[in-house]
C-alpha angles and dihedrals in degrees: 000000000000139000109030113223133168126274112250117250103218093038117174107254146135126213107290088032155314127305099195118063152147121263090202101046108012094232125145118263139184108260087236098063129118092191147019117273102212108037100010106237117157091213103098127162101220115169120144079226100044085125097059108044118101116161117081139194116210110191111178094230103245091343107191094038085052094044081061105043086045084059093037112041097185087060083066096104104024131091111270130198138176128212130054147220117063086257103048126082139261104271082183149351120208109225090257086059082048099059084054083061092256117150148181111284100006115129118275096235092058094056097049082055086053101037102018084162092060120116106232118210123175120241124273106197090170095067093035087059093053100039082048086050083059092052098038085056097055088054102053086050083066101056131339097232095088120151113192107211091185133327092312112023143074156156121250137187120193092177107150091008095113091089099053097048100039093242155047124304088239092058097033079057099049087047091057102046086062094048092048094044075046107045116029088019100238124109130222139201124224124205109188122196150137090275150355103283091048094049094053091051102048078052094066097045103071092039098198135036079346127163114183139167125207125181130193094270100058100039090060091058095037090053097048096075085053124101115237104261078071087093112078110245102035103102129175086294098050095033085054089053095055096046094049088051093046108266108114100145125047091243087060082071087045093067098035115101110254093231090049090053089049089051090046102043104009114223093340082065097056089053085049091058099040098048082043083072093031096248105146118168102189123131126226107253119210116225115005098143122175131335104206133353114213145164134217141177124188103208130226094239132024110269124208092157115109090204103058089032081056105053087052088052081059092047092049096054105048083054087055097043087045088050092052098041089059087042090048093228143129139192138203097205115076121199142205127196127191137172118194122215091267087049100251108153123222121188124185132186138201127178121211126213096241131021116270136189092170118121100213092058095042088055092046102054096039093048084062093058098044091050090053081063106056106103106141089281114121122229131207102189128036117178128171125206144191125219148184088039125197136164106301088238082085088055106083098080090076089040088060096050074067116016092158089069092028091062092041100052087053093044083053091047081055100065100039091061095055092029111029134269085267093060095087130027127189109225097238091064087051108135091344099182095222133065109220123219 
């Protein structure tokens, strides 16, 4: 954890902890430092309730764009974003694409006006599961209440686990922010608080390598100045609707009655009032996992062809069953997305009647469903998807209807690890006009 220093002897602490230390080598400080006083390090943790707080937000700072720089070290000062096609849409933005005013699901066009000078790399789901597999298992080394929200980023409690570490949360997560940026090369940001809306919050508030704390209080006073789509869950509609009804700023629910909130909006209203004072009584869940893994490409002309949408649909579904395959998961509801040239979305299921992982299966059952689609209209986006998840040990009931491709799509998977996706091509994906992302 670096360099070693002395505690300080007249450390800044109440009676269960401190509530001044350093991020760098853990060690006490006096509330009022600027530095450490042992190995001089300006980032300090000071909150009067750091001993309290148990529930934590880890967020990987700009996870996808790190994940390339880590792996490319001359991309380390250059503006890095993630996506692809001058259609599609931004995956990531380093913070130097930020600065540009580059963001997450912009189009792409839009962010190469802004940031001509970016390095564009298309996405690799297939590494970033596995390197969010690396993060995901050191957290759960911490505590087993984890409750993963997407590929880098989770909920933690760490409720009862002083004990067992021998410290505080708030110094058994700073702790682990500077074995992950050391070990697997990507940094994090925490956010601690009393609860879940809190602690996402404080995690935003540091971007990145941030560690922040955030109690009720605060929060109260900090939320107030927001606008009301600051809570999760009010989108344009809902936002419209309290606007319309007088609550534009999260303090105007402050000051509502909660009954006349709940009249007004039903139990919606009643979640409004409570997050508007930053009260949140949800529990961290362990293990929820994903819900779906799925894979899209938005093409640089509109497509009305079966053949060459058929070839992507090829594409897609090797990236989901790649994805699953380095998740270890399966899934028994196949998915296929598509957006006309008006942008009109279609979205059609099957079930099947055991999980699957396997390419071959996604791409038949999803290639029934797309023929049943072309009917003369263009489209301008295809994605296929894999649902009702569960571990891929359940999966052998739908390998052994075919064992011969089975076999030989793993025998395939083989050689493209030692040897590179490239190594082997499936004839179907054969000069496929489009890359997908």
């Amino acid at each position: 954890m670096g360099a070693r220093c002395a505690v300080t002897a007249a450390a800044s602490t109440v009676a269960d902890g401190p509530t001044c230390f350093c991020r760098d080598c853990l060690h006490d400080q006096e509330t009022t430092a600027r530095r450490c006083s042992g190995c001089g390090s300006p980032r300090l943790v000071r909150h009067r309730a750091l001993p309290s707080l148990n529930l934590a937000h880890i967020d990987c700072d700009a996870f996808y764009a790190t994940v390339e720089k880590r792996d490319n070290p001359q991309l380390a000062d250059k503006p890095v974003i993630i996506g692809g096609g001058k259609r599609g849409v931004v995956s990531a933005a380093c913070y130097i694409s930020r600065t540009f005013g580059v963001r997450s699901a912009m189009p792409m066009f839009k962010a190469l006006e802004l940031c001509p000078s970016a390095i564009v790399i298309r996405p690799d789901m297939a590494k970033y599961v596995r390197v969010g597999r690396e993060v995901r298992h050191a957290m759960q080394s911490l505590t087993p209440l984890v409750e993963p929200l997407s590929i880098d980023e989770a909920f933690l409690d760490l409720s009862g686990t002083q004990r067992v570490h021998g410290m505080i949360p708030a110094k058994v997560l700073a702790r682990f922010a500077h074995a992950i940026e050391r070990e697997i090369g990507v940094t994090v940001s925490v956010g601690l608080s009393y609860n879940k809306f809190l602690a996402k919050i404080a995690s935003d508030l540091d971007k990145p390598r941030g560690f922040a704390a955030l109690d009720q209080d605060e929060a109260r006073t900090m939320l107030a100045e927001k606008p009301v789509n600051f809570i999760f869950g009010v989108g344009p509609a809902t936002q419209e609707r309290l606007i319309q009804r007088g609550f534009r700023l999260i303090a105007d629910l402050q000051r509502a009655d909660e009954a006349e909130l709940m009249r007004q909006f039903g139990g919606e209203g009643q979640r409004l009032w409570r997050l508007a004072r930053g009260i949140d009584d949800r529990r961290v869940v362990a293990d929820r996992g994903a819900k779906t893994i799925s894979s899209e490409t938005t093409f640089e002309t509109d497509l009305r062809d079966f053949a060459t949408l058929e070839r992507l649909l090829w594409q897609l579904s090797e990236k989901v069953s790649s994805r699953l395959k380095s998740s270890e998961l399966a899934g028994s509801t196949i998915t296929l997305k598509l957006k006309t040239a008006d942008f009109k979305q279609r979205t059609r299921s099957q079930s099947i009647s055991a999980p699957t992982q396997l390419a071959g299966r996604i791409f038949s059952v999803s290639r029934e469903m797309l023929a049943k689609e072309i009917d003369g209209t263009t489209f301008r986006l295809m994605g296929t998807g894999v649902s009702a998840l569960r571990p891929s040990s359940q999966a052998h009931e739908v390998d052994m209807l075919d064992r011969r491709s089975a076999d030989a799509e793993r025998a395939i998977d083989g050689l493209r690890k030692k040897f590179g996706n490239a190594a082997v091509i499936r004839g179907i994906a054969y000069e496929g006009p489009e890359k997908t992302e």
